[in-house]
N, C-alpha and C positions, 0 to 999 in steps of 0.2 A: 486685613481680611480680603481685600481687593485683590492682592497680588494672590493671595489660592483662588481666589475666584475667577481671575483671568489668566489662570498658568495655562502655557502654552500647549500642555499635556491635555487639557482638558476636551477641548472641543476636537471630533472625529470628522473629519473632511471627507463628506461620500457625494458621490455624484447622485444617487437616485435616493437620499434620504436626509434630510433636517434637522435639526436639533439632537444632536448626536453627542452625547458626552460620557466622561469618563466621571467617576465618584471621588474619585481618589485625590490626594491631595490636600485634605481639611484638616485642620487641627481640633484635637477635640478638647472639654473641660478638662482634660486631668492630664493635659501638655502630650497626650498619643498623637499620629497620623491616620486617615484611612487611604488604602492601599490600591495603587492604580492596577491597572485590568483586572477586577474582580466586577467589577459593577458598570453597567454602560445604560442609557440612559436614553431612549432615540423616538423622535416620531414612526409613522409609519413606512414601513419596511418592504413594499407590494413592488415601487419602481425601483431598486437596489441593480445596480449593473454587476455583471458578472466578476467585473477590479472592484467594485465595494463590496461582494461576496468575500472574494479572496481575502483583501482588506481585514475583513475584520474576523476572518478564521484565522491569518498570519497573527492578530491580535490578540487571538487564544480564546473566541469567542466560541464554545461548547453547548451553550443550552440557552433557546429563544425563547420568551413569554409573553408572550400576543395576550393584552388586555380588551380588545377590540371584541363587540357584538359579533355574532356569527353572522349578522349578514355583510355586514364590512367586511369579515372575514371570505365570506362567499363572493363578493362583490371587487375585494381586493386581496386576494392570498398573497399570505407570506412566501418570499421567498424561499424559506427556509423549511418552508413544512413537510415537504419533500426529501429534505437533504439528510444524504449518509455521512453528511459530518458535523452536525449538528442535530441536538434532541431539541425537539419544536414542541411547544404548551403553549394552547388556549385557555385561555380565562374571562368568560365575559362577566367583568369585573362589575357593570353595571346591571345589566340583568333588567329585570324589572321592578328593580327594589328601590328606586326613585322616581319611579315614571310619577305621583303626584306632588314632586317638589315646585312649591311656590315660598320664596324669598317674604320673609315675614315685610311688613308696612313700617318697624322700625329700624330694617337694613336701609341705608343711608346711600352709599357709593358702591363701585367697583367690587372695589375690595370686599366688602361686606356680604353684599349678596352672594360674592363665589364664595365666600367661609362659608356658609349657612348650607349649601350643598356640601362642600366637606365633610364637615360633622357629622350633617345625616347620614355618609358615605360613611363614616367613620362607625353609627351607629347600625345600619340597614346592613353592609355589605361586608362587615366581623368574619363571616364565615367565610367569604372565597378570597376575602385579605390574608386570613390563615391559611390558607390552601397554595392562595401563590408564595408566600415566606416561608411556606415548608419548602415548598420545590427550589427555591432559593435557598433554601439551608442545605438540604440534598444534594444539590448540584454537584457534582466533578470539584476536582481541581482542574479548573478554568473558569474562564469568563464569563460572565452570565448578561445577557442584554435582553430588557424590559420595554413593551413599549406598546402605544394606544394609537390614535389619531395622529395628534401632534405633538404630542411628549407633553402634554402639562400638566392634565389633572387626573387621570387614572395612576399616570404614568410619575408625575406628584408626589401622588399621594404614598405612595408604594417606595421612592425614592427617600422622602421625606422619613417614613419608617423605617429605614435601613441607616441609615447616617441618624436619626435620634436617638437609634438602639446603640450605635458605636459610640456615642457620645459626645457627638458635633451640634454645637447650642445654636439655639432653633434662629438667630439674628444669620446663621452663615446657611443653616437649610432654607432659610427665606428667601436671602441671596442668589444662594443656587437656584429654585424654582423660578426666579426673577428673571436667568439668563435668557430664558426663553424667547424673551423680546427681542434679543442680539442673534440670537438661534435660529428661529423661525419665524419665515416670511408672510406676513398674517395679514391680508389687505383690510379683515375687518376690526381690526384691534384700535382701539383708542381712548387710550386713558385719560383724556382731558375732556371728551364726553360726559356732561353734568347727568345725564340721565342714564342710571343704567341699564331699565327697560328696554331703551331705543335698539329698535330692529335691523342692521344694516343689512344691505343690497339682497331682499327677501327674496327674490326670484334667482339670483347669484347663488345663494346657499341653498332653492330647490335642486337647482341644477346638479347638486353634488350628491343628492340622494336623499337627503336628511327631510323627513319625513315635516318637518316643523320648523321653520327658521329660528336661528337662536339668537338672542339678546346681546348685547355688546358688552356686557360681563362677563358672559361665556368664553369670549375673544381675551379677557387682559388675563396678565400674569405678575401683578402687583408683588410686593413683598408682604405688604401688608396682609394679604389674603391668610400666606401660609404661617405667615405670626398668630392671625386668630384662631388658626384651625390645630395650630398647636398650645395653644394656650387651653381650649375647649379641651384637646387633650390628657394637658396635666388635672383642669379644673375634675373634669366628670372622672375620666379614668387611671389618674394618678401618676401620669407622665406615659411614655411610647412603652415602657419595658414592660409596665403594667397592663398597659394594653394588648402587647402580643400575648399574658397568659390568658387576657380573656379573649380572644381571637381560637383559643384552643392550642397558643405554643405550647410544647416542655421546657424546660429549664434547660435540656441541652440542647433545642432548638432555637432560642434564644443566644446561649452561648458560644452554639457553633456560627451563627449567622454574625455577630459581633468577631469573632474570631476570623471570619475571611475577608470583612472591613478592614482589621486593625493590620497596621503593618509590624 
């Protein structure tokens, strides 16, 4: 698994942008591939230089999906929302349909507490998950790049749904969620932090807009996280496939979205 997970294909080298990857490359349960420039994967998108514009339209990138807040959105525009060669989508994936999440008293670690937002993201945010995976099924023939803040957990979550629907077992979707640490440059991440309430550098994360400084679980990108949050998954809603029909997929949006994974 190592060697797809560090194939050379993967990671997207931009100068005004981070955690930039390609989907492709995974072997799935039933010995298939999924298929390189279909799916790209990137933090945010606002400092992109004019060579990483080009860059990733020469890579056949056609349609953008900004998961970011409209005030992020307003505070840092896509490059791309503007552009006549690319079709640009907003999706403020979080909304305010988590604003009262607090991490139950028997999350433990890291890891635990960011499942426990997953889920309820999994449960709360059903309806604009199905909105962006339509627009992901609809899309052209080309590339499609998805993307949040930092590429981890909007951006995750959405990633994680499109490779479980293809049929890449959830030990190599974890994997990939994991890269993140290798990806992006994160001063406040620290997974050997025993607490994961602790607050880093509060004044550091005013400065950046963010209304409330976040927890140092907000910062990791464990494996473990996106094991639980797919396991919660399978438990309540019967695995990912089951889950796009209660999201409001069809069964040929489903199969077309699996269909532009699979090579």
């Amino acid at each position: 698994m190592e060697k797809e997970i560090l194939d050379p294909r993967r990671h997207i080298a931009l100068k005004g942008a981070q955690n930039v990857r390609d989907l492709g490359g995974y072997s799935t349960a039933d010995g298939g591939k999924t298929k390189w420039r279909q799916f790209v994967r990137c933090a945010n998108m606002h400092q992109l230089t004019e060579d990483d514009q080009k860059i990733l339209v020469e890579f056949g990138a056609g349609t953008v999906i900004d998961l970011r807040t409209s005030s992020a959105v307003e505070r840092m525009p896509n490059v791309f929302a503007q552009s006549n060669e690319v079709v640009y989508h907003n999706y403020d994936f979080w909304g305010d349909r988590v604003n009262d999440f607090e991490p139950s008293p028997s999350s433990l670690g890291q890891a635990e507490h960011l499942a426990e937002l997953y889920r309820l993201a999994f449960d709360r945010c059903g309806g604009i998950i199905g909105e962006i995976l339509t627009t992901l099924a609809n899309a052209g023939d080309h590339a499609a790049v998805f993307h949040c803040g930092a590429g981890k957990d909007r951006t995750g979550i959405v990633a994680a749904l499109l490779l479980g629907n293809a049929g890449v077992p959830h030990e190599t979707i974890a994997a990939d969620f994991a890269l993140t640490e290798r990806y992006l440059d994160e001063p406040n991440r620290d997974h050997d932090n025993p607490e994961p309430l602790h607050i880093p550098n509060p004044e550091a994360q005013r400065l950046l807009g963010w209304p409330e400084p976040l927890s140092v679980y907000f910062f990791s990108c464990l494996p473990q996280t996106m094991l639980l949050a797919l396991e919660y998954l399978d438990e309540r809603y019967g695995g990912v496939e089951s889950y796009l029909r209660t999201v409001g997929l069809s069964e040929d949006l489903i199969r077309r979205l699996r269909t532009k994974l699979l090579a």
